[in-house]
C-alpha positions in Angstrom: 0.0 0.0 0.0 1.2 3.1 -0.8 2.4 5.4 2.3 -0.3 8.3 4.0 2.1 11.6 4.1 1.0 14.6 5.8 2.4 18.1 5.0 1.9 21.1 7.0 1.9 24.1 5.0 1.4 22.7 1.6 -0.7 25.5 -0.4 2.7 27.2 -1.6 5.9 27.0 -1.6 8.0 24.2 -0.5 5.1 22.8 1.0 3.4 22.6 -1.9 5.7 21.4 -4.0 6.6 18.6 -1.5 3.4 18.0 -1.6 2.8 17.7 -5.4 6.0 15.6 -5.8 4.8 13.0 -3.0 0.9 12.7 -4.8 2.9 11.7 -8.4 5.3 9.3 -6.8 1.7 7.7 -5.4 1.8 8.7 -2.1 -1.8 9.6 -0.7 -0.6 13.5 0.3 -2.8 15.4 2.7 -1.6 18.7 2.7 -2.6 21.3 5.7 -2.9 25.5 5.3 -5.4 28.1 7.1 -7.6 28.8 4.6 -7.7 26.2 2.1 -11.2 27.3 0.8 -8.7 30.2 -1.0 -7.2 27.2 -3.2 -8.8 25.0 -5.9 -6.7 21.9 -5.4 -7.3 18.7 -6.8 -4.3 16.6 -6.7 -4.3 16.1 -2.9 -6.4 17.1 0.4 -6.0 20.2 1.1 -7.5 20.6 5.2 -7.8 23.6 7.0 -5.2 23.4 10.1 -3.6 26.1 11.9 -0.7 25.1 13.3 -1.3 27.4 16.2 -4.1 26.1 17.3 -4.4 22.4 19.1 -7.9 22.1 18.8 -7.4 22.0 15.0 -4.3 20.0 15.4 -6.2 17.3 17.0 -8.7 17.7 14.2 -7.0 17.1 11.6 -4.6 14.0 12.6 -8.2 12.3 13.6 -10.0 13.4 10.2 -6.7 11.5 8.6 -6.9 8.3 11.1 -10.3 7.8 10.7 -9.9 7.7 6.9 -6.8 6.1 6.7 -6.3 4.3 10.1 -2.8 5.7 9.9 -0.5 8.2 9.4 3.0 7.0 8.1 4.8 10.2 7.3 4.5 13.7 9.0 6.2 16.5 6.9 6.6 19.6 9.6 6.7 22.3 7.0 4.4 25.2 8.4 6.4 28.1 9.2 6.6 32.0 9.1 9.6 34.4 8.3 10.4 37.3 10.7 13.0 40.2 10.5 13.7 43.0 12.5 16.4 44.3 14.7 16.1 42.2 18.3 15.9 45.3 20.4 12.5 46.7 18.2 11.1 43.7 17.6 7.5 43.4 19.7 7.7 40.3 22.8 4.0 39.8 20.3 5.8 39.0 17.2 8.2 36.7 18.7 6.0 34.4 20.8 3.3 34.4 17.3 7.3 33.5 15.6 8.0 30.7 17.8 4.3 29.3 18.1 4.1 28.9 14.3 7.9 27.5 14.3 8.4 25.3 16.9 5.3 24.9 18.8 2.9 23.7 16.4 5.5 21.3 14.8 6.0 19.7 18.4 2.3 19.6 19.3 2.0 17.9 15.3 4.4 15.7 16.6 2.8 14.8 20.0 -0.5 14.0 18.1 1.2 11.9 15.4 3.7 9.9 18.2 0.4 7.3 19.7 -0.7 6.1 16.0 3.0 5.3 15.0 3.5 3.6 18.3 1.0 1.6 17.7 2.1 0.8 14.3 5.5 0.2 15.5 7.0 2.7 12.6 6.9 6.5 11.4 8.9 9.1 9.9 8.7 12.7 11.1 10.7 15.1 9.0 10.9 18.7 10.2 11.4 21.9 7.5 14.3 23.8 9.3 16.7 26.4 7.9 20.4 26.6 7.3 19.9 30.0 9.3 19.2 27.7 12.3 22.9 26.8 12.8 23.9 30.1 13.0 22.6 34.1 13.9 22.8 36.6 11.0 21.8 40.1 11.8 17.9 41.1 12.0 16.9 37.6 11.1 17.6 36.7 14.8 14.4 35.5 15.6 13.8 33.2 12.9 17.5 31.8 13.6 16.0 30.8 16.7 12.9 29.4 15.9 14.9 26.8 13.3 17.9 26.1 15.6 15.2 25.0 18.5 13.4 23.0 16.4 16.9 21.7 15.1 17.6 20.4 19.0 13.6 19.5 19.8 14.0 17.2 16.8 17.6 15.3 17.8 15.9 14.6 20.7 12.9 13.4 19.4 14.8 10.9 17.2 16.3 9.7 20.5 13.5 9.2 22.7 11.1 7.8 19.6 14.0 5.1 18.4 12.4 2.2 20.4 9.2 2.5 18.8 10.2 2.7 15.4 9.7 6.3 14.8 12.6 7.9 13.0 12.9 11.8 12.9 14.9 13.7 10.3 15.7 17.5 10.2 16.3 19.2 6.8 17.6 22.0 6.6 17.5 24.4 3.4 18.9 27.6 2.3 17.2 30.2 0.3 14.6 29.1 -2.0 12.5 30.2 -4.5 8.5 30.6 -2.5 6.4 33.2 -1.5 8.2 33.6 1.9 8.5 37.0 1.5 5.2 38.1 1.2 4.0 36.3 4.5 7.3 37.1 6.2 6.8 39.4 9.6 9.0 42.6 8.8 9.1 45.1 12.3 8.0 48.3 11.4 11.3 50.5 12.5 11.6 54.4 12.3 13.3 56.2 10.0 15.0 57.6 13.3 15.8 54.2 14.3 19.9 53.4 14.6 18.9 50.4 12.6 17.0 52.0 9.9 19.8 52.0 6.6 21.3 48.7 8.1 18.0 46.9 8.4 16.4 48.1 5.1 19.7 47.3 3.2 19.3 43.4 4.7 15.7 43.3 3.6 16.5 44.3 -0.2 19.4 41.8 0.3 17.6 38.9 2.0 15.0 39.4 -0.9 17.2 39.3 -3.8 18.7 36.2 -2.4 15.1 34.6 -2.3 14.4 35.8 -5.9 17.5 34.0 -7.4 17.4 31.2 -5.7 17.0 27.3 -6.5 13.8 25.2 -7.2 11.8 23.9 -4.2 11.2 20.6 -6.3 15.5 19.9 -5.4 13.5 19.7 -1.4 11.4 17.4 -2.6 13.5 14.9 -4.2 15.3 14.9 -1.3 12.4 14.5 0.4 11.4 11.6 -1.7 14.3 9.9 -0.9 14.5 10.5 2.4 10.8 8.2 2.6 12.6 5.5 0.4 15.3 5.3 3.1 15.7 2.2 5.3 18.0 4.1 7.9 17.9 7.8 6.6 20.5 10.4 8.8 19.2 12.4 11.4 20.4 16.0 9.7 20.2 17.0 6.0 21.7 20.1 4.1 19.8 20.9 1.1 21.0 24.6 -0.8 23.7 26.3 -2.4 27.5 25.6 -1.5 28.2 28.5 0.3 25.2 28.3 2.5 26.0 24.4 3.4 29.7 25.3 3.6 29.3 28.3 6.0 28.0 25.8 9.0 31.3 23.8 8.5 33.3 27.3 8.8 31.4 28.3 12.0 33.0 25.2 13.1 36.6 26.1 12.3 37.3 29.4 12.3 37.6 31.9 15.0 34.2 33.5 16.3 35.3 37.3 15.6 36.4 36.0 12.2 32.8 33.8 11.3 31.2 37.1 12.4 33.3 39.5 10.0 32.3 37.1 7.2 28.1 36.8 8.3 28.4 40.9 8.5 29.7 41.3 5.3 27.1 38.6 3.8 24.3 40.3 5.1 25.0 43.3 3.2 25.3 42.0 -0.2 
């Protein structure tokens, strides 16, 4: 039988085109955004979830039992973009940050975690970001998000081994989606010490998104990530230099890493 694969997030983007890729390899995809009724989908499910909330949560894993008695593949893709310097960014749009980030893929997970046990297998793979391996100026927020849901994730492999649940963390650089349009920009002064630093990383930060590489590379990797008897616990997925600049956090001096993540947030 072919395997049940749910994917938060999956009206646009990488989400979408995860979810696209997954239906024509015969996978039965049910994809998850909060307003589906916006969409006129027919090659998967589209169900209304927000990730935010756990009465809809709880919703939509049990719409997806019911109907398929089983859930073998949870795709933690939901997730929000946020900029701003730290010290003008509002305590509001952080928490709403970290809700849509890392607390709705954990409470995803939580509701996912019985059915697998009981199944005695699952795969949970969780959308997370190069940028969550290291800070880069007024995208500090969203660093943090991904780099929590980076640890939440090892940890969840750990303690889910003896059932049979395996949990993966990908991790991708810039992309080509809509992630700009949705993204939470603070609203700084044009007196704000930030302001000519803050604007010139948004034009950057945008440029990078508009030139960058195919979501459907994602979902190949995806793909084969499924088709894995003993897939690895982290994956890379991006350009090079994005991939190679965790490796140099690793290896070269802090002050000197930081020279080089100032100067890339500039251009």
């Amino acid at each position: 039988m072919s395997k049940v694969i749910l994917v938060t997030g999956a009206s646009s983007g990488i989400g979408r085109s995860i979810s696209l890729y997954l239906n024509s390899r015969g996978f039965r995809v049910y994809g998850t955004c909060r307003n589906p009724s916006k969409y006129n989908f027919n090659e998967y499910e589209l169900l209304k979830c927000n990730v935010n909330s756990i009465e809809e949560i709880d919703k939509t894993v049990n719409y997806i039992l019911e109907k398929e008695d089983f859930i073998d593949v949870l795709v933690n893709n939901a997730g929000v973009g946020i900029t701003g310097p730290l010290e003008e960014t509002s305590t509001n749009d952080i928490k709403s940050a970290f809700e849509t980030n890392l607390y709705g893929p954990i409470n995803l997970i939580k509701k996912c975690i019985p059915s697998m046990r009981k199944n005695n297998k699952g795969l949970i793979i969780n959308i997370t970001s190069v940028l969550g391996y290291f800070g880069i100026p007024f995208r500090g927020v969203y660093c943090a998000t991904k780099s929590s849901l980076e640890i939440i994730g090892e940890v969840f492999s750990m303690e889910l081994k003896k059932f049979n649940i395996k949990v993966v963390n990908v991790a991708p650089g810039d992309f080509k989606t809509n992630i700009v349009s949705r993204r939470i920009n603070t609203e700084i002064s044009n007196n704000s010490f930030y302001n000519k630093e803050y604007l010139k990383s948004l034009k950057s930060a945008n440029t990078h998104v508009e030139n960058s590489l195919s979501p459907e590379i994602i979902s190949k990797l995806i793909f084969n990530i499924i088709n894995s008897k003993n897939p690895k616990v982290h994956y890379k997925v991006g350009r090079f230099i994005q991939k190679f600049s965790i490796i140099l956090k690793n290896i070269l001096p802090d002050r000197l890493f930081e020279k080089i993540l100032l100067h890339y947030s500039k251009n």
